[in-house]
C-alpha positions, 0 to 999 in steps of 0.5 A, a space after each residue: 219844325 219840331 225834333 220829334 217832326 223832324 226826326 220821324 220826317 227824316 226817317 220816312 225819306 231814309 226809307 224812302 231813299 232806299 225803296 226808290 233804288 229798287 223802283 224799277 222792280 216794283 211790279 215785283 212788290 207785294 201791296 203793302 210795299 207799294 202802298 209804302 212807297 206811295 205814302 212815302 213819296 208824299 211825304 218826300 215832296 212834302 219834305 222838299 216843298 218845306 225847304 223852300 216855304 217862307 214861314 206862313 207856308 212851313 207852318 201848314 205843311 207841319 200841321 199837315 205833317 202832324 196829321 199824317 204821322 198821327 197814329 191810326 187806331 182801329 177796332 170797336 170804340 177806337 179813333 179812326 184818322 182816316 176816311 174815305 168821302 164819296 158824294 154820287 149825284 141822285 135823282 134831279 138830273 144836272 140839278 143833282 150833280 150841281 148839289 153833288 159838287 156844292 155837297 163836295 165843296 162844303 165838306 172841304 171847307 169843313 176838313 179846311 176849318 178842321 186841318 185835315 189832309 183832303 185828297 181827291 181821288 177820282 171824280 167824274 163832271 157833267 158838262 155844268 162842272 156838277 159832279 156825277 160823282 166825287 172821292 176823296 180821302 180824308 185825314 186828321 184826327 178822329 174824322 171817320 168818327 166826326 162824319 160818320 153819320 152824315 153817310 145818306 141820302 141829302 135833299 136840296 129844294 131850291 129854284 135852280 140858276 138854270 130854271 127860267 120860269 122860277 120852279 122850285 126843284 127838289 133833287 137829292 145826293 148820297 153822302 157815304 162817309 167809309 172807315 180807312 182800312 189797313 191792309 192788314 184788316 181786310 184781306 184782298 186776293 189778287 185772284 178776286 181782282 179785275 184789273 183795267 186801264 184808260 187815259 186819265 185825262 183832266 189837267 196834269 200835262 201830257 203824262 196822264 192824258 197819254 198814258 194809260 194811268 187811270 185804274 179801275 178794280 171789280 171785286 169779283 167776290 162783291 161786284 164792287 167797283 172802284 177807280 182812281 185817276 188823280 196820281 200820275 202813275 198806274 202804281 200810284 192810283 192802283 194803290 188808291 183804288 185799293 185804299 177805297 176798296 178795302 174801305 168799302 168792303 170793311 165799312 160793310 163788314 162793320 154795318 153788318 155787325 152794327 145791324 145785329 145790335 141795331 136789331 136789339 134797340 132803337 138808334 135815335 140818331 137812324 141807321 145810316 143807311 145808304 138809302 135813308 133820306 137824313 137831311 133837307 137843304 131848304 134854300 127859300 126857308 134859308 133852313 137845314 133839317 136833319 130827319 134823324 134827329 127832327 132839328 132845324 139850322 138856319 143860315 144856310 149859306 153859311 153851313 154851305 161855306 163849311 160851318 158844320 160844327 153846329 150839325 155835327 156836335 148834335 150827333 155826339 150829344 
């Protein structure tokens, strides 16, 4: 590891150490403290898996390590090294949850092929192992900038596995792909906050499916709701479910400033509405078509298999 890595990595672990003698008062904390020691305890394991890596291994958790200590920029035209994914299944039933996780899939292997740190954060299956729904974080180096227009509606047209008789089905998902907000960028009362708890289940032993460590947040003020069930304690998945509603509510204070200017001028590339179809999967026609930009990709199998960098170099042309 380099002596830059290193050093920052060894000052993290120096803080981590002495916020962990004063755990037993964290429910005393303010958020960003908890949301400090959250990231730190990553960063602990992180450090303690390295110790004992053979090499192959030290050199991924250095990438990952370099991601991490990356600097965040915010603000109009600056980096943002962070993102929030959330993929929703739509109309089309099993069908569109079966497109949901092949969606989930693909922009993992993309972050895969990028380096980026992917995190699961919640997830809801059907009992086809589709995703009604899916979030997750996102973390390298430019990649809310790199996604940002793939947030819409997608449409997949293919003969499903479970259709008997050969029709084709056509059935959609939403992609929306929200900006990582600092706590110091949105503010959030904790007056304005619902608090819930329930069993998380799913694998991770017996802690998450006896204790109570999934969250879930109403923001009053919005009616937005978020959950986070993936960390085994409820510290930990409260401070993700804040992560994703602090994005949520920063991702539209920025689409209300940039529909003000869309107002002025045409966009080429489409407003990025939630609700704006963008993309058609074409299994038979072995071809994506992005609406936005009326440009056709073949070989679909392999954009599928997180080949993206064709798609999403088009958005930067």
């Amino acid at each position: 590891m380099n002596p830059e890595l290193q050093k920052k990595l060894d000052e993290a672990i120096r803080e981590y150490d002495a916020l962990e003698m004063g755990v037993a008062e964290s429910f005393k904390w303010p958020r960003e403290k908890i949301a400090r020691f959250g990231e730190l305890s990553k960063l602990k394991v992180l450090a303690e898996e390295y110790a004992k890596s053979d090499d192959a291994r030290k050199k991924a958790i250095e990438e990952k390590l370099k991601t991490i200590f990356a600097p965040q920029t915010s603000g109009a035209g600056g980096e943002r090294n962070k993102a929030i994914l959330e993929i929703r299944a739509g109309a089309g039933g099993d069908e569109a949850a079966l497109f949901a996780a092949d969606l989930f899939r693909m922009y993992q292997a993309y972050s895969a092929k990028k380096n980026w740190v992917f995190v699961i954060l919640d997830e809801s299956k059907n009992d086809l192992g589709g995703y009604k729904e899916i979030v997750a974080e996102l973390r390298g180096k430019n990649v809310y900038d790199a996604l940002r227009y793939e947030s819409g509606v997608h449409r997949i047209q293919r003969v499903p596995a479970t259709e008997k008789s050969g029709r084709i089905h056509t059935s959609t998902a939403s992609i929306a792909i929200l900006p990582f907000a600092e706590a110091k960028e949105v503010e959030i009362k904790e007056s304005d906050l619902e608090v819930s708890f329930s069993r998380a289940g799913g694998p991770g032993g017996q802690n998450v499916n006896k204790v109570e460590t999934a969250v879930r947040l109403l923001h009053k003020p919005t009616g937005i709701v978020v959950s986070a069930r993936q960390e085994r304690s409820q510290l930990a998945n409260r401070e993700r479910a804040l992560e994703v509603l602090r994005a949520k509510l920063l991702d539209e204070k920025i689409r209300k400033e940039e529909e003000a200017v869309r107002k002025e001028r045409k966009d080429q590339i489409g407003t990025g509405d939630r609700s704006e179809k963008i993309r058609t999967y074409n299994f038979l026609q072995n071809r994506v078509t992005d609406h936005r930009l009326n440009k056709n990709w073949h070989n679909i199998q392999n954009i599928m298999a997180g080949n993206l960098d064709p798609i999403i170099e088009s958005f930067r042309k």
